[in-house]
N, C-alpha and C positions, 0 to 999 in steps of 0.2 A: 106331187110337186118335188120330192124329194129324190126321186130318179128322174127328174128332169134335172135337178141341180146337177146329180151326180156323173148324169150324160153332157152337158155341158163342160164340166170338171176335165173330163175326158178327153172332150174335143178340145178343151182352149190346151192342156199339155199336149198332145198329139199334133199340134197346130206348133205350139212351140219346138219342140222337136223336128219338125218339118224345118224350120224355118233354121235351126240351129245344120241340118244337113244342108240346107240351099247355101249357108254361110258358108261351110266347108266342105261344099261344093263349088261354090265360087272360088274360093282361095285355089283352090287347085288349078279350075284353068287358068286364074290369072296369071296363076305361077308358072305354067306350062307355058302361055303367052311372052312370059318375061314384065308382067305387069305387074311388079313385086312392089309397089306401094298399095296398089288395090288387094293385093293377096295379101297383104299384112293385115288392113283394115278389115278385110273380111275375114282372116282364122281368130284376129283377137278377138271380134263380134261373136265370135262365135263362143271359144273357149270362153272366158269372159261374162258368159250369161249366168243369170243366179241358177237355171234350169240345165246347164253342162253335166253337173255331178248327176244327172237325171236320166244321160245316155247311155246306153250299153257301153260296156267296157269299152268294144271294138270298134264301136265309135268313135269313144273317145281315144281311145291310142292311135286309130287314125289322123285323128284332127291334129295330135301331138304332133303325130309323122310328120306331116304338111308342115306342118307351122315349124320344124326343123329346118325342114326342106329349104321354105320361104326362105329363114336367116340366113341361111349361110350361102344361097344363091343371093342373096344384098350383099355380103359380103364380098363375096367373088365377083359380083356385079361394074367395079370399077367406079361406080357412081358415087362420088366423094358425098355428094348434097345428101344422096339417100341412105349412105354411110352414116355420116351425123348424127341422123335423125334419131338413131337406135344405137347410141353408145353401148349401150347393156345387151349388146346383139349373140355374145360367146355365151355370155348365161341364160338369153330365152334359149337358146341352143340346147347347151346342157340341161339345162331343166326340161325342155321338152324333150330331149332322146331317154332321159330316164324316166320321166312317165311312160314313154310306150316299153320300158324293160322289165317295168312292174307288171304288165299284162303278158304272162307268158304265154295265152293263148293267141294273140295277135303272133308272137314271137316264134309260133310254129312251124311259117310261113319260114322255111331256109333263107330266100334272095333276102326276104324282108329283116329278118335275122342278121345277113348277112353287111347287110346296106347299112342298119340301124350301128353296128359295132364298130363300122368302117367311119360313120361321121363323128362317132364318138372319138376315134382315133386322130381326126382330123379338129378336135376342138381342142381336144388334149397337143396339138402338135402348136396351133394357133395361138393358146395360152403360154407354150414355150416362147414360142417366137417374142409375145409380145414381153417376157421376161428378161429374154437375154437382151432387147433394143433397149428396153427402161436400164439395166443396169449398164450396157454399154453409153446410153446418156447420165452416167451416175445416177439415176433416180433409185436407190434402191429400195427407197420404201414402198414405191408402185411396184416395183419387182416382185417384191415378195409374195405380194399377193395372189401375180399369173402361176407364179410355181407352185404354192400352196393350191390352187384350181389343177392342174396338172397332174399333182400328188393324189388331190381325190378321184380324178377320174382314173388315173392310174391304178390306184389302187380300188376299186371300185370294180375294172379290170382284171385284176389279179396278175398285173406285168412285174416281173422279177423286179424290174428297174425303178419300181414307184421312189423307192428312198431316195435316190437320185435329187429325185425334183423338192422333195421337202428337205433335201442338206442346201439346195439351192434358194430354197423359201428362207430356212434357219442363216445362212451366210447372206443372205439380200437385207436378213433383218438384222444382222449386228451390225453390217458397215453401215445401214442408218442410223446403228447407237439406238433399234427401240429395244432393249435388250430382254422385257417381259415375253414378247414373244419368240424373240430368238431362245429363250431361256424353254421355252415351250415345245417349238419344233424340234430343238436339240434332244429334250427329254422324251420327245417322243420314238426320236430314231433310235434312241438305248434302247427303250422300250420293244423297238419293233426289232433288234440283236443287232442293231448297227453298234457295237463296242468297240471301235477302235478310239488309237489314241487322239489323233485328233476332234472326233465325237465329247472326249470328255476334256480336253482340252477348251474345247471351244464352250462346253458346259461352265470350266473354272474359268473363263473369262467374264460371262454372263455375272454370275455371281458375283464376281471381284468388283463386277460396276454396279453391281445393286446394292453394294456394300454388306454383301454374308461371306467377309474371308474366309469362317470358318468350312463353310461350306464348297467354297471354290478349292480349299487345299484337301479336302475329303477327295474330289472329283480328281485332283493332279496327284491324291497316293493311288485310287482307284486304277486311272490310265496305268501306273509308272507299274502296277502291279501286273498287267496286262502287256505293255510295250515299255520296257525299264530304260532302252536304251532315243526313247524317242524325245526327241531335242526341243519341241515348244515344251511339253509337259517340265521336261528340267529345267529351262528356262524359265517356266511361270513359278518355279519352287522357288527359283534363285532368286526372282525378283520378290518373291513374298519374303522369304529371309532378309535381303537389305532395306527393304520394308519396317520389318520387325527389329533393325540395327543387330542380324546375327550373323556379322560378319564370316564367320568360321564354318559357317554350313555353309553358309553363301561359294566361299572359295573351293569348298568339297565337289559341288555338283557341275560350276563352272569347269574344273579340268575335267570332271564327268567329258562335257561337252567339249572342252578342247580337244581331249581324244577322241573324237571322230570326229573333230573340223580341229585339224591344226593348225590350219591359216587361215580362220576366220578372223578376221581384224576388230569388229564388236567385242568378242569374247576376251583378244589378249585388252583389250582398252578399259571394260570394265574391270577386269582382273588388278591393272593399274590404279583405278579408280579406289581401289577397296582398298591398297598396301599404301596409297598414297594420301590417304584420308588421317589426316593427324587426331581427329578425335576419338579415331579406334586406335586405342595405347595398344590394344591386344597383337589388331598387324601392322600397325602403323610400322613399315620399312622403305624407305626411299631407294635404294639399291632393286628390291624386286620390282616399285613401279616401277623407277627406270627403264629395268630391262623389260618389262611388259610394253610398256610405251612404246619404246624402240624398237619392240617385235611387229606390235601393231604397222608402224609407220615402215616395215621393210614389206609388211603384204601390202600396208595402200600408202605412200607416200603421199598422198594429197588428202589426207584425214585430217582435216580441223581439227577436232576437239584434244587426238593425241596430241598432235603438235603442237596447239595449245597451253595442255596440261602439261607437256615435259619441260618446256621453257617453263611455268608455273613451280614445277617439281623442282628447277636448278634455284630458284627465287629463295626457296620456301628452307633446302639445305643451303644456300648462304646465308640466311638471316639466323642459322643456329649459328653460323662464324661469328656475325658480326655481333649476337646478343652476346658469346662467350666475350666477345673484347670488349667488350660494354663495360663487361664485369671488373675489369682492369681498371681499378685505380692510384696505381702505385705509378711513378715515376723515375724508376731503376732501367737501366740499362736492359735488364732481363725481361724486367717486366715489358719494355719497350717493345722487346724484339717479340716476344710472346705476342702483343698486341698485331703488333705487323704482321707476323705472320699469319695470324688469325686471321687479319682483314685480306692477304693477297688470296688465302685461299678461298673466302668469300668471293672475291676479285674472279677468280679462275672459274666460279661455279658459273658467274652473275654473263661471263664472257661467255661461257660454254651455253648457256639456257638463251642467250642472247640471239641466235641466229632462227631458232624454232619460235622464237616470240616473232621474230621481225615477219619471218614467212608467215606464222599467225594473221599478223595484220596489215598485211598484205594480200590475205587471201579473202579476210571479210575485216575491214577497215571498222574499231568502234571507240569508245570512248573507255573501256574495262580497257582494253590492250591496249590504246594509248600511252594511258597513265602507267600501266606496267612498266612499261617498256620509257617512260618518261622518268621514272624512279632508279631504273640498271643504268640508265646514261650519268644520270646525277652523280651515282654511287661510282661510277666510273669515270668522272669526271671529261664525260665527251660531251662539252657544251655547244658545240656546232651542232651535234644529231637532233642535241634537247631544242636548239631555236629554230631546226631545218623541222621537225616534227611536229612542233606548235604552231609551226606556220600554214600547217596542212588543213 
């Protein structure tokens, strides 16, 4: 009785395996037909079965074949409906061209060798494509992910170019702000000797939003040590200095920068920003914003914020005038004349700031540069401007 069971045993696997070959044998012609929904149903039937792991290797890295085959003829098939159906079409793909690479005696076979590394190439080209479309529809959080697929088959490949696709995975993931795993890709292409400076530039931004400055300014001495003269990396120093209110470093690395952008119009603006900032006693100097200002505004004369800030700048040295006449309370001839004078040269500042205010708001009309500019008229007693300006 017990070599009957075991001859039974025999036939019902033998029978199953039959039937697992007829599965993927069907898949093929169907696929050969161009019947690629019935070939689909028939390689999953197949692969699929709890008795699959049961078949000869060559078996099975055949059936893998096929079932490659099948997807990517859906793909190129044009058929949007049957498209649909298998959203996860690129990864039965990859997943089945690397099961049949794990059989290197299937892989003996040159054409077959040959064929199998060539769809691999094409799935990798696929996942590009659908990379650069997500991020050209700004998606780039979908982005990230086709290039991270890219990157492993690339590399997986052993193509010079893999890092490519994972600086493209690591930049899809910061402009969506997920910054864990831009933090991720990025560390990995150090790792793999991608060390330039924007590598670890783009490291110390990750950090700086995860909130470990310490660690984003390790990453920007790292870079600066490697590319000293490379401009986001001193730029990220600069902004971590006025950060930190160290004014004095801050202005060190910016002329860094200026000398090799001399007419960069940010650089002289911020530069402004820091001489013109009254509650740094250390620079506080109105003469160099000034002239930072006004350098700015000769590379881009239509720069808001310098023009702004200079008409703010001429505001800020007239009220040192008019708080010195303030001080005046004597009513002597001299004392008089001191007063006056004090106020006209207030007068001359409030006149001179007065024309960078008006283009100010004129150029983005608000309710801060209103009032500014509703204060210099008062003080100047131009009540026509003040009742033509209220009336806006």
């Amino acid at each position: 009785m017990k070599k009957v069971m075991i001859l039974l045993a025999v036939l019902l696997t033998a029978n199953v395996m039959m039937a697992q070959k007829y599965d993927r044998t069907n898949a093929f012609n169907y696929n050969r037909n161009g019947q690629y929904e019935k070939a689909m149903a028939s390689i999953e039937k197949c692969i699929n079965h709890e008795q699959f792991l049961g078949m000869k290797a060559n078996d099975q890295a055949q059936a893998w074949y096929y079932r490659a085959q099948i997807y990517q003829n859906i793909l190129s098939s044009g058929d949007a409906d049957l498209i649909a159906k298998v959203p996860n079409a690129l990864e039965l793909i990859y997943e089945s061209l690397m099961n049949c690479m794990k059989n290197s005696e299937f892989l003996e076979d040159p054409q077959i060798k040959a064929d199998i590394y060539q769809r691999v190439g094409i799935v990798m080209g696929n996942y590009c494509e659908q990379g650069y479309a997500l991020v050209d529809a700004k998606n780039f959080a979908d982005a990230s992910p086709m290039f991270k697929k890219a990157y492993d088959i690339a590399k997986s490949l052993g193509l010079p170019d893999a890092n490519d696709w994972l600086n493209n995975a690591a930049m899809s993931s910061l402009l969506a702000k997920d910054y864990n795993t831009a933090l991720a890709y990025y560390t990995q292409l150090k790792e793999n000797g991608l060390e330039t400076g924007d590598i670890y530039h783009h490291l110390a931004v990750c950090y700086e939003a995860l909130g470990n400055s310490e660690q984003a300014m390790a990453m920007v001495n790292a870079g600066l040590e490697k590319e000293p003269s490379n401009p986001d990396l001193i730029l990220e120093k600069v902004n971590s200095y006025l950060k930190d209110g160290k004014g004095a470093e801050a202005v060190e690395d910016l002329n860094k920068l200026l000398a090799l952008d001399p007419e960069n119009a940010q650089l002289l603006f911020v530069l402004g920003t820091i001489y013109g900032n009254e509650d740094n006693k250390e620079l506080f100097d109105t003469d160099k914003a000034r002239q930072y200002y006004e350098e700015a505004l000769k590379v881009k004369p239509d720069y808001y914020d310098a023009t702004y800030n200079i008409g703010v700048l001429y505001t800020v040295m007239a009220n040192k005038y008019i708080e010195q006449a303030n001080e005046i309370t004597g009513f002597s001839k001299k004392e008089q004349e001191q007063y006056n004078g004090l106020i006209e040269q207030a007068n001359e500042l409030l006149r001179t700031g007065l024309p960078y205010l008006k283009q100010a708001y004129d150029a983005q009309p608000s309710d801060d540069v209103k009032n500014v500019l509703k204060s210099i008229y008062v003080k100047l007693n131009m009540m026509e401007e003040v009742k033509a300006l209220m009336a806006e």
